[in-house]
C-alpha positions as CSV (number, residue, x, y, z in Angstrom):
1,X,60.4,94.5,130.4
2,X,60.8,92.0,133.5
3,X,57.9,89.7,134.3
4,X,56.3,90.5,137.6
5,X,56.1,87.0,139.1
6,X,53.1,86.1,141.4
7,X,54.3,83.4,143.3
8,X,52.8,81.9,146.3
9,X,54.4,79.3,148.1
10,X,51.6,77.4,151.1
11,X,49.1,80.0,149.4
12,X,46.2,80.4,152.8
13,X,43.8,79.7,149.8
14,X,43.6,78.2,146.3
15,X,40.0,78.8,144.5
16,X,38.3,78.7,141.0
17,X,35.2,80.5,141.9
18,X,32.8,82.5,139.0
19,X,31.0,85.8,138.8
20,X,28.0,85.8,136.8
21,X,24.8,84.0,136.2
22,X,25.1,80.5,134.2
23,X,26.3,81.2,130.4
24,X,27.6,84.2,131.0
25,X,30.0,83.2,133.9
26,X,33.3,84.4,134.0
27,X,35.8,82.0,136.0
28,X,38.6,83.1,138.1
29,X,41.9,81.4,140.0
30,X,42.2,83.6,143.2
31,X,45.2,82.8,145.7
32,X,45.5,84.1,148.9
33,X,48.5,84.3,151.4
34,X,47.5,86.8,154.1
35,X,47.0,90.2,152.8
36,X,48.4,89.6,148.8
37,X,45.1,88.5,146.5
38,X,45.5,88.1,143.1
39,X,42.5,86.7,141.0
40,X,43.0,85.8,137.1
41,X,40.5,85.0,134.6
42,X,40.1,81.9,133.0
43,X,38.1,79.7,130.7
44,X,35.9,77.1,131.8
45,X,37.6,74.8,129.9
46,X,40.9,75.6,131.5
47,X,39.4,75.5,134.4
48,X,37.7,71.9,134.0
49,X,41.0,70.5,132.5
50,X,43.2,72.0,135.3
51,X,41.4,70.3,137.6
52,X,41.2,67.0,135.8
53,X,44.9,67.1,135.4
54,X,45.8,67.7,138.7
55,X,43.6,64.6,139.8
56,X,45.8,62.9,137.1
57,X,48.9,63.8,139.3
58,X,47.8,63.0,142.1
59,X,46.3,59.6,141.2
60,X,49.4,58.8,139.7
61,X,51.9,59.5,142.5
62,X,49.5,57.5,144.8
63,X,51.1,54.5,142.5
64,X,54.2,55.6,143.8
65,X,56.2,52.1,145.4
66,X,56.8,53.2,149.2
67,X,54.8,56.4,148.3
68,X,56.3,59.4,150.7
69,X,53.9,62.1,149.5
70,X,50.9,61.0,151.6
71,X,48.4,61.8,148.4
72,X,44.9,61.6,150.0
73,X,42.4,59.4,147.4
74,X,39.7,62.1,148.5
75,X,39.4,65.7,149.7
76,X,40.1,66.6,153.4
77,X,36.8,67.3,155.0
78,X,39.1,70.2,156.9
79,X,40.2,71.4,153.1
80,X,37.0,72.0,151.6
81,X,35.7,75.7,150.7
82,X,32.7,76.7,149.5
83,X,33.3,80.1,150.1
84,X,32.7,83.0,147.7
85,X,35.5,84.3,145.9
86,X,37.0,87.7,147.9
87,X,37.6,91.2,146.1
88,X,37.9,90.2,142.6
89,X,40.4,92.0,140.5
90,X,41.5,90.7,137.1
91,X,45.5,91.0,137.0
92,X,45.6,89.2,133.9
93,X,43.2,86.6,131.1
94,X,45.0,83.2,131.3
95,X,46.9,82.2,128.2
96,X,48.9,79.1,128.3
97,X,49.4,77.1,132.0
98,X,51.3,74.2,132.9
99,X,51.4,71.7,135.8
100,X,53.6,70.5,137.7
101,X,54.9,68.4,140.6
102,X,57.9,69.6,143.7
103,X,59.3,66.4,145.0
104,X,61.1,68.4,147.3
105,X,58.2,70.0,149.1
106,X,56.0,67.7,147.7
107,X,54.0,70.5,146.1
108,X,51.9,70.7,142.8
109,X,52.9,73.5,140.9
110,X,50.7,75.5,138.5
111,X,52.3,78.5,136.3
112,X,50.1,80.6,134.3
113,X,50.8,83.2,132.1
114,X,48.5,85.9,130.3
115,X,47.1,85.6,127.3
116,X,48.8,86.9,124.2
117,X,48.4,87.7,120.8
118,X,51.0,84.3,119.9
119,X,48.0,82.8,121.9
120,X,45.7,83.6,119.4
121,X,47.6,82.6,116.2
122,X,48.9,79.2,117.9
123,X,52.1,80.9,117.6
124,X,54.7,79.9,120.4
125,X,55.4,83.0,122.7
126,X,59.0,84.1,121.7
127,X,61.8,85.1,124.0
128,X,61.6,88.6,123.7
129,X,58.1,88.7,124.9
130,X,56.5,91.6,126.4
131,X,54.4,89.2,128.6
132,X,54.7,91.6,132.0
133,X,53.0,89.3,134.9
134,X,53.1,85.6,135.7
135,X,51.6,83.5,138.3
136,X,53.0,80.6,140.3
137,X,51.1,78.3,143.1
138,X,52.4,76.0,144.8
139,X,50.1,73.8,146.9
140,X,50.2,70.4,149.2
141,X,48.7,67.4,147.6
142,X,45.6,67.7,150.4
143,X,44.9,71.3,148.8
144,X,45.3,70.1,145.5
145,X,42.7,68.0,146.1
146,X,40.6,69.8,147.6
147,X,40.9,72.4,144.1
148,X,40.5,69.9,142.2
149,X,37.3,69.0,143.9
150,X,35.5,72.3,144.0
151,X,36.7,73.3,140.1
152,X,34.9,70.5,139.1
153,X,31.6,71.4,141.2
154,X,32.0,74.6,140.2
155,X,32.5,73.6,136.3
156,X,29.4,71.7,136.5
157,X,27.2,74.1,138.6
158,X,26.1,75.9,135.0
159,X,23.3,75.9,132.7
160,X,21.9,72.4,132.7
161,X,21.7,69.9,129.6
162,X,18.8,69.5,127.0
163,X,17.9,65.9,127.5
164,X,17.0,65.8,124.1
165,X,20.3,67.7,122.0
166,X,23.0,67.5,125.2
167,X,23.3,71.5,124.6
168,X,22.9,73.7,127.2
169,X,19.4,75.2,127.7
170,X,19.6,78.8,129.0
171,X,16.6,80.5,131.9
172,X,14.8,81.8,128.9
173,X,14.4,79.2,126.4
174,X,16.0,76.7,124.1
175,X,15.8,75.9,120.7
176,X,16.6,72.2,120.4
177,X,18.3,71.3,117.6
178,X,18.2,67.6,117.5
179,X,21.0,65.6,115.8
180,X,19.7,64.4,112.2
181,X,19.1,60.6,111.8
């Protein structure tokens, strides 16, 4: 079976938004490019190590002798969006993702792909894969940053930490099971 490929190229708009109250969010990757929407779900970890990887990327090709990329150290005021995600509908769960960098258009580059049952046994995904959809954004450093920036507030908008255990305490109580001494 071919993959169907998702690929946006200057996407109108890069997100990872959530539905759902604290500890029971779900988090999503939306892209936009005029009318096509596609919105996959992912893990809050994923989510918070995308984002600290692409600010990796981007710190590092700031070191860049002679550095023709422009990479700003902070996001665009212009970039920022703090807007809800649109009409959310799940094309796939997020399995394994990779990043990646387009010298040529001076892009960063994220792939995902679904999740699979190889997924779940830490088996790697063979060739003759029945994996059906993919996803590919590509995104100027300034947008990358700008992701980056808003994954990260939206990571750490959830349920807040017991002072006491460092778990998270939930809106109707919290046992606190504090580390033995």
């Amino acid at each position: 079976m071919p993959t169907r490929v998702h690929e946006f190229d200057w996407p109108d708009r890069v997100v990872v938004g959530t539905i759902g109250l604290p500890g029971a969010r779900t988090f999503y990757l939306q892209v936009r490019a005029g009318s096509q929407l596609v919105s996959i779900a992912m893990e809050k970890q994923q989510s918070a190590l995308l984002a600290e990887k692409i600010d990796e990327l981007l710190d590092q090709l700031r070191t860049v002798e002679n550095n023709p990329f422009s990479v700003p150290t902070g996001t665009p005021p212009e970039l920022v969006d703090n807007d809800q995600l649109e009409d959310v509908r799940e094309q796939f769960r997020t399995g394994a993702m990779s990043l990646g960098w387009d010298p040529a258009t001076a892009q960063v580059v994220i792939e995902a792909h679904p999740l699979t049952d190889a997924d779940d046994d830490d088996e790697l995904l063979e060739e003759d894969s029945d994996e059906s959809e993919m996803l590919v954004v590509r995104m100027p450093v300034g947008t990358a940053r700008a992701f980056a920036k808003r994954t990260r507030e939206i990571v750490g908008a959830g349920r807040p930490a017991c002072p006491l255990c460092g778990y998270p305490m939930d809106a109707d109580g919290h046992t606190c099971t504090l580390p033995e001494a």
